[in-house]
C-alpha positions as CSV (number, residue, x, y, z in Angstrom):
1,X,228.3,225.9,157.8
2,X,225.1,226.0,156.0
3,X,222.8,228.7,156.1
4,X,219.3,228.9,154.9
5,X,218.2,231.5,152.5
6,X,214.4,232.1,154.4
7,X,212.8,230.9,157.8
8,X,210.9,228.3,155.4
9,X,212.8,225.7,155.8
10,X,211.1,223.6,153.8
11,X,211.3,225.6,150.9
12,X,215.2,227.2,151.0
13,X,218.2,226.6,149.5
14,X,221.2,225.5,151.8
15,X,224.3,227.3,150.8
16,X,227.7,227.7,152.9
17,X,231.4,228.7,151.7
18,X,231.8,225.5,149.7
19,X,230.3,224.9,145.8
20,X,227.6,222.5,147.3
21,X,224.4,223.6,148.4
22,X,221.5,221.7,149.1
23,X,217.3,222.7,148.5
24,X,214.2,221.9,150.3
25,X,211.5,221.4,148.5
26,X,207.8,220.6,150.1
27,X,204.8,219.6,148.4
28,X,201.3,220.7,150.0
29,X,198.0,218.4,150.2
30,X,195.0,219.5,150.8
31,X,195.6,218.1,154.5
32,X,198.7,220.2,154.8
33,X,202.6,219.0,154.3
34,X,203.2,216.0,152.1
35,X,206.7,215.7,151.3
36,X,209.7,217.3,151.8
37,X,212.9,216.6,149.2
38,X,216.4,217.6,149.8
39,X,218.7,218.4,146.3
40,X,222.2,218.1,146.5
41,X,223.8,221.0,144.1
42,X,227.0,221.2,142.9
43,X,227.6,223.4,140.1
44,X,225.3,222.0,137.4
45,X,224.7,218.7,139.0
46,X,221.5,218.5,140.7
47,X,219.8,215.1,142.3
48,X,217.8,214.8,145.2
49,X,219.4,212.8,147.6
50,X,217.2,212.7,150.7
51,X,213.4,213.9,151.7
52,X,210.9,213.2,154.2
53,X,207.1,211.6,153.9
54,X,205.2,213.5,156.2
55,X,202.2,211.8,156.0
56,X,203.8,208.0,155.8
57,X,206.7,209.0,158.2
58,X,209.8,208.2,156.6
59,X,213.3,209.5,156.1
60,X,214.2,208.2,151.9
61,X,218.4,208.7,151.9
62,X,219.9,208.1,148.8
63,X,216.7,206.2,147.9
64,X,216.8,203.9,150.2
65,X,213.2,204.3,153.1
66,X,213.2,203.7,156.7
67,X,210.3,204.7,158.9
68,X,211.0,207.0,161.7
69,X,209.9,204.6,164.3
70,X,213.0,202.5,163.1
71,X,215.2,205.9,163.5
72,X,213.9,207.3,166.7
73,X,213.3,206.9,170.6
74,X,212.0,209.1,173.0
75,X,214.0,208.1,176.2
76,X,212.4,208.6,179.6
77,X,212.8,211.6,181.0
78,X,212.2,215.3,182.1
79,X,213.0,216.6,178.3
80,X,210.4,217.2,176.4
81,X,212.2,218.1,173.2
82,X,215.2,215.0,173.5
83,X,215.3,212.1,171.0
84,X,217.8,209.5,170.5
85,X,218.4,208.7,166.8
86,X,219.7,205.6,165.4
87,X,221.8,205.6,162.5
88,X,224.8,203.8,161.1
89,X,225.4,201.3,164.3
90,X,225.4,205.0,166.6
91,X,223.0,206.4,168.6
92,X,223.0,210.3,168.5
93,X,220.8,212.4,171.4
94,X,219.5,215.2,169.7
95,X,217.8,217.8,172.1
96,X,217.3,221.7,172.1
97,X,219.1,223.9,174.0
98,X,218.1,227.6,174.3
99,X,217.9,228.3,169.9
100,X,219.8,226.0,169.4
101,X,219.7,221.9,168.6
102,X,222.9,219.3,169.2
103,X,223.5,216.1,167.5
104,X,225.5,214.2,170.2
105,X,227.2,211.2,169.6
106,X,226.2,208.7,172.7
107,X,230.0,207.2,172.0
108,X,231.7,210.0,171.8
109,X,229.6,212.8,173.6
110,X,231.3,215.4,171.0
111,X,228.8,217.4,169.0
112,X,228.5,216.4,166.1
113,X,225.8,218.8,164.5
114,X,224.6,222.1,165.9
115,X,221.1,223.7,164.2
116,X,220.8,227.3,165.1
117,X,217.1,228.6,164.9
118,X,216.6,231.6,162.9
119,X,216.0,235.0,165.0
120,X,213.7,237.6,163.2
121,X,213.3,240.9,164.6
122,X,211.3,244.2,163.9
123,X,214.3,246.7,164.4
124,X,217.9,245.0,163.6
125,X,218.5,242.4,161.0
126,X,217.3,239.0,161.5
127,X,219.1,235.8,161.5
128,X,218.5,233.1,159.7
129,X,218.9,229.3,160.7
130,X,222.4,227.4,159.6
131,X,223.8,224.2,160.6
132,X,227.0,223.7,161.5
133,X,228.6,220.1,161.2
134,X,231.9,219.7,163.7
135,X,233.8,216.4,161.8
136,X,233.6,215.4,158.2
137,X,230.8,213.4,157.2
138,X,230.0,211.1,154.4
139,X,227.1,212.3,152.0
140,X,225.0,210.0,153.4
141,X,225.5,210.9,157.1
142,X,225.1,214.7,156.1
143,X,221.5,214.3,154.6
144,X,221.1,211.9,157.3
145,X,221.9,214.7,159.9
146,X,220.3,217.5,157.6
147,X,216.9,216.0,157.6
148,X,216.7,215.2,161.3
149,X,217.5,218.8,161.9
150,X,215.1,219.8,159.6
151,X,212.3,217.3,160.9
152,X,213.4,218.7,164.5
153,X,212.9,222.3,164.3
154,X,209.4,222.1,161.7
155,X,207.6,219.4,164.6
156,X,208.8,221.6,167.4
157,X,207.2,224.6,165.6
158,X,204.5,223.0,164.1
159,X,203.5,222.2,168.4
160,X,203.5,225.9,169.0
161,X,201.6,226.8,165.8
162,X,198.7,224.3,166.9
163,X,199.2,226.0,170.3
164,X,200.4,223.5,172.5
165,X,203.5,224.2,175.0
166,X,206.6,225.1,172.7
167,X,209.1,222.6,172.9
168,X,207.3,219.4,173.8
169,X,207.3,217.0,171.0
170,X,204.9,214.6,170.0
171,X,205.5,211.3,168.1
């Protein structure tokens, strides 16, 4: 499990049990977010190994760039919030539930990522957000599933800040 040290989540460090840890890092334009990078670090090695292009919509993992239009669907439907991502010859349906977002393999229908949003109250101590991944991934499927946990959560709250109806996504 991975939790994030602030309710910025683009601008926290990643840290669970483990030596690795991962940081977010965005860069702000004078027409708000520009990108996003995600740093890999393991005790004195530090490389960024994932990020997202706001602006140019992209996903870069392990340098490599695909445009979310490649990565994404939004399937017909009473959800607002559900997307189906593509990735590595799977389809995963990612969707929130209550706090909470699941990574679902279509194959399997197992979870394979949880995001818990963070909680932050006036009286008792606040939560903050963690992921939770429930088999082993490669490196490249865990920035993979890190950034579209990342990109889930800041569009759905980016809809509520603009004041549209929490929870409905647009593309």
């Amino acid at each position: 499990m991975l939790i994030f040290s602030t309710v910025d989540l683009l601008n926290a460090t990643l840290s669970g049990s483990g030596p690795t840890s991962y940081r977010t890092k965005t860069s702000i334009g004078i027409h708000g977010r520009k990108t996003t990078s995600l740093t890999l670090i393991n005790g004195t090695e530090q490389r960024i190994v994932g990020g997202i292009d706001w602006r140019e919509k992209d996903f870069v993992i392990e340098g490599k760039t695909w445009e979310l239009f490649e990565l994404k669907s939004r399937p017909a439907g009473p959800s607002n919030t559900l997307r189906v991502w593509h990735w590595a010859g799977d389809d995963y349906k990612v969707n929130l539930y209550g706090k909470q977002w699941t990574a679902i393999s279509a194959r399997r229908l197992t979870p394979l990522a949880t995001f818990n949003q963070s909680v932050q109250r006036i009286f008792k101590a606040s939560q903050s957000a963690k992921i939770e991944f429930h088999t082993e991934l490669s490196e490249t499927d865990t920035v993979f599933f890190l950034l579209v946990m990342i990109y889930s959560e800041v569009r759905w709250q980016d809809e509520d800040v603009d004041g549209h109806l929490r929870g409905e996504l647009s593309d």
